[in-house]
TORPADREN-811810 format. One line per 3 residues: their letters; for each residue x, y, z of C-alpha. Coordinates in steps of 0.1 Angstrom, whole numbers, plus 5000, padded with zeros to 4 digits. Layout:
N
A	X:Y:Z ~ ...;
***
This chain:
90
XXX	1703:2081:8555 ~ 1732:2059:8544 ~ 1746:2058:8509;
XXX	1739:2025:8503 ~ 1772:2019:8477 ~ 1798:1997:8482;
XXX	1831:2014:8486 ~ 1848:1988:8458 ~ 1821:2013:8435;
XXX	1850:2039:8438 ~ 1880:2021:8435 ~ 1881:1989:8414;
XXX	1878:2010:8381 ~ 1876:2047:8376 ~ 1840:2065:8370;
XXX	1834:2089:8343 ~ 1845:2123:8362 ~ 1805:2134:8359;
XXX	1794:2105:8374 ~ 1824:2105:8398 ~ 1811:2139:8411;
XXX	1773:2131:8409 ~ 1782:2100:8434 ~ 1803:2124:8461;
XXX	1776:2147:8461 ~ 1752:2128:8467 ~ 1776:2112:8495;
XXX	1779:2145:8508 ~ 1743:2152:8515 ~ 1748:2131:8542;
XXX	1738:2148:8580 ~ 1774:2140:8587 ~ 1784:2171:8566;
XXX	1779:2205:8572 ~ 1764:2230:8544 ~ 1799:2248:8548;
XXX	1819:2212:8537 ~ 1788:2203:8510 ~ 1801:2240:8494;
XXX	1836:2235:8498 ~ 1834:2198:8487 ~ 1812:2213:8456;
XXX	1841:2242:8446 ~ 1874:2217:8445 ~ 1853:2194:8423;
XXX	1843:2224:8401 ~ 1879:2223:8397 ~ 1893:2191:8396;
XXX	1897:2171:8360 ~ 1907:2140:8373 ~ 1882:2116:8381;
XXX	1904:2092:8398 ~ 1907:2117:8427 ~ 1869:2125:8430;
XXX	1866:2089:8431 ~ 1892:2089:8463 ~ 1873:2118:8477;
XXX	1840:2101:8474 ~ 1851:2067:8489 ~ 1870:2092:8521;
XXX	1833:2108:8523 ~ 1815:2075:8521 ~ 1840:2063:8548;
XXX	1833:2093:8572 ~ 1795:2090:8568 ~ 1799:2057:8584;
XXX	1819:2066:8611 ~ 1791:2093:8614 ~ 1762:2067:8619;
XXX	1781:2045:8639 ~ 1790:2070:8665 ~ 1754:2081:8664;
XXX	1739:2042:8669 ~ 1769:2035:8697 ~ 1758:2073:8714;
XXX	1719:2062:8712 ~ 1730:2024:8725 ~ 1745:2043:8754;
XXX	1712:2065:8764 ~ 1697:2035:8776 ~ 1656:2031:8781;
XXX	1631:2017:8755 ~ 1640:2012:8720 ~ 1631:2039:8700;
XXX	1609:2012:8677 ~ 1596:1979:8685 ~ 1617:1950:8676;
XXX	1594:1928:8653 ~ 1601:1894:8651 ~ 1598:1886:8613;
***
């Protein structure tokens, strides 16, 4: 379930802070976060005005949910056996 936005979304030119937020929520409905850090993550932006740091927060979560998936492809590499799907050749 990977956010597919590039991480130069965040920090070539400021969002509006609404859309700023909107974008690190919805990067923090990844499965790499818990319910506890989607809540947390929700009451400092209630809070903060400046969209520049949502912005940073956003491409910090983006940044983690990759590390996330790419721990979990390197830890089902590892397990060995029969791909989970067929490879098709296309």
């Amino acid at each position: 379930m990977a956010v597919s936005v590039p991480i130069d979304y965040f920090t070539t030119e400021p969002l509006p802070l609404e859309a700023a937020r909107a974008w690190l929520m919805l990067v923090t409905n990844h499965p790499a976060f818990s319910v506890e850090r989607r809540q947390k993550a929700g009451q400092r932006m209630a809070t903060e005005s400046d969209a520049r740091q949502v912005c940073r927060w956003a491409t910090l979560a983006l940044l983690e949910s990759e590390r996330w998936e790419d721990a979990i492809v390197l830890r089902e590499e590892a397990q060995g056996g029969p791909p989970a799907f067929p490879v098709y050749p296309y």
